[in-house]
C-alpha positions as CSV (number, residue, x, y, z in Angstrom):
1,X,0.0,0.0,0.0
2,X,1.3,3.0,-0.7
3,X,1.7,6.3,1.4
4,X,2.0,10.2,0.7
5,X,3.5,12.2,3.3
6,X,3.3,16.0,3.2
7,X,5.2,19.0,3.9
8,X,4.8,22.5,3.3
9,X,6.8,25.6,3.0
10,X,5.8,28.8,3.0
11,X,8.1,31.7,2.2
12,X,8.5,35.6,2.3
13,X,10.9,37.8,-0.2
14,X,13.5,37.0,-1.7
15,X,16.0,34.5,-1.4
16,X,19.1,36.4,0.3
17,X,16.3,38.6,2.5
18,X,13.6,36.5,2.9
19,X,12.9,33.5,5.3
20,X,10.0,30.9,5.6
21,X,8.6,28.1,7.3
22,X,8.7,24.5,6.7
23,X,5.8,22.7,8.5
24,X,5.2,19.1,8.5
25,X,1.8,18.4,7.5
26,X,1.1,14.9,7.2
27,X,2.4,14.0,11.0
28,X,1.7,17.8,12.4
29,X,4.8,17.2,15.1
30,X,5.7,20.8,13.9
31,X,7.2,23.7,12.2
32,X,10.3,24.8,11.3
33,X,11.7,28.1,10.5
34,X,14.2,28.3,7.4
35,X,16.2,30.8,5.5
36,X,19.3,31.4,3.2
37,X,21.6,32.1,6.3
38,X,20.5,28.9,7.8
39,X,21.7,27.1,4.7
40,X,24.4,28.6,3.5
41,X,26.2,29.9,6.4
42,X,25.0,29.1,10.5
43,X,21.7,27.3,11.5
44,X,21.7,30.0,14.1
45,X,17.8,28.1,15.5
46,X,16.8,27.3,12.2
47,X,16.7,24.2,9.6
48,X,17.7,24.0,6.1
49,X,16.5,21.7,3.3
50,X,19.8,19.7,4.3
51,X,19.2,18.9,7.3
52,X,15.7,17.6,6.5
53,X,17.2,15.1,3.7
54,X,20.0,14.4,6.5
55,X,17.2,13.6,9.0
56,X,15.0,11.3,6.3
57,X,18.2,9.6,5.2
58,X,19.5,9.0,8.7
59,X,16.3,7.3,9.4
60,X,15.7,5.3,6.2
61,X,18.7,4.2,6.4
62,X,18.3,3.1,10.1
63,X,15.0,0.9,8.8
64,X,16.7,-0.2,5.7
65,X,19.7,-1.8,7.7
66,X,17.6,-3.3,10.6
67,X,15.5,-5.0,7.9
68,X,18.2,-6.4,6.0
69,X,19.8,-7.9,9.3
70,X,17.0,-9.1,11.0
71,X,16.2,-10.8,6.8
72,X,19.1,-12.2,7.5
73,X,18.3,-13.9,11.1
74,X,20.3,-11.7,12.8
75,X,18.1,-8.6,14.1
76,X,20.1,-5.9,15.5
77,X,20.2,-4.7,19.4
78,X,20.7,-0.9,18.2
79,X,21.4,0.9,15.0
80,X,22.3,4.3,15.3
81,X,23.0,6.7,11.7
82,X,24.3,10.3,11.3
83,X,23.7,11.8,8.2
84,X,25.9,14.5,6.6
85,X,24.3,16.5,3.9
86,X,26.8,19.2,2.4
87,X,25.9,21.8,0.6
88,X,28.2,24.0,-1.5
89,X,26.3,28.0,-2.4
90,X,26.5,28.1,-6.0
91,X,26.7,24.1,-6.6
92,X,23.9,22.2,-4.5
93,X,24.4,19.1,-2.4
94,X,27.6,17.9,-2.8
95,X,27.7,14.8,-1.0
96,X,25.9,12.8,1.6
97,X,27.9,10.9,4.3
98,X,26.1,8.0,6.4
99,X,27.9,7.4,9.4
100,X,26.1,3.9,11.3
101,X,27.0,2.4,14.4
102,X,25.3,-1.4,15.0
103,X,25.5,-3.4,18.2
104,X,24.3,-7.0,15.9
105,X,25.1,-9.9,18.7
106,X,26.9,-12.8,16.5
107,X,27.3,-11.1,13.0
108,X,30.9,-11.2,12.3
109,X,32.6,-8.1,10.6
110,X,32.4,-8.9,7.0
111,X,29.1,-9.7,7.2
112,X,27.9,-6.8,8.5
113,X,30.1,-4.0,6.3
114,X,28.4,-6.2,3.5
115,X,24.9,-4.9,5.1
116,X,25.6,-2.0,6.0
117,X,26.7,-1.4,2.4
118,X,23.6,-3.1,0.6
119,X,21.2,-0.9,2.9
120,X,22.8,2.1,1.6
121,X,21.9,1.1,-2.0
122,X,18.5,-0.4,-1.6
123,X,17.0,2.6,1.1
124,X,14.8,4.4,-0.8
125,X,15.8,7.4,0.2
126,X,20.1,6.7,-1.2
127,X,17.8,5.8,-4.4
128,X,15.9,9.0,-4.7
129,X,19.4,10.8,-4.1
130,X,21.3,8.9,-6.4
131,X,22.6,11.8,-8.3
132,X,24.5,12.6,-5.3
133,X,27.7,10.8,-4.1
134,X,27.1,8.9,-0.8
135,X,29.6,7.7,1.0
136,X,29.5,5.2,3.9
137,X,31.1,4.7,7.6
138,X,29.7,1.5,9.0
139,X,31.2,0.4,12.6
140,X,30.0,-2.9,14.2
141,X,30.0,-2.4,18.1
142,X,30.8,-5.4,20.1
């Protein structure tokens, strides 16, 4: 079944003198404030569109990786991901770093850098940003 989540954004001026808000309508858990400072230079209390790819990556990829382990009969005690979403003024997103830490009781090393590294292809959201690089830190805990 598929699902539509929604998100609006409503802005003021331009872009250099302007700012807006970002509210997230489908779960209502809030509003955001955003503007070209935010993005380009300090968040100084506000988001960017970065950081709200960085958060839906960080968490897809989270899902994505405790699926393909516990596939695999070896569910995870705790996955933890970091996104880093750079932007470059003048060029866009640059690159995306996921950075995952995995406590997976009896999964030996190999095995897991080889999940780690097949959730980062298969999450949908590394597939809707597959014109971006992403790179990948995986670290199995013990």
């Amino acid at each position: 079944m598929a699902t539509t989540r929604t998100a609006t954004t409503n802005w003021q001026g331009s872009l250099m003198d302007g700012s807006g808000t970002v509210s997230l309508d489908s779960s209502g858990v809030g509003s955001f404030d955003v503007n070209w400072p935010s993005r380009a230079e300090q968040p100084s209390g506000r988001t960017s569109p970065e950081e709200l790819i960085a958060g839906a990556h960080s968490a897809c990829y989270s899902m994505a990786l405790s699926h393909g382990l516990a596939g695999a009969g070896t569910p995870p005690e705790s996955v933890e991901t970091s996104a880093d979403v750079t932007f470059q003024p003048g060029e866009g997103i640059t690159g995306i770093l996921l950075k995952v830490r995995a406590r997976v009781p009896g999964l030996a090393a190999d095995d897991f850098q080889t999940a780690a590294e097949d959730a980062k292809k298969n999450c949908p959201v590394s597939q809707a940003l597959a014109g971006v690089t992403i790179t990948l830190q995986a670290e199995l805990l013990s």
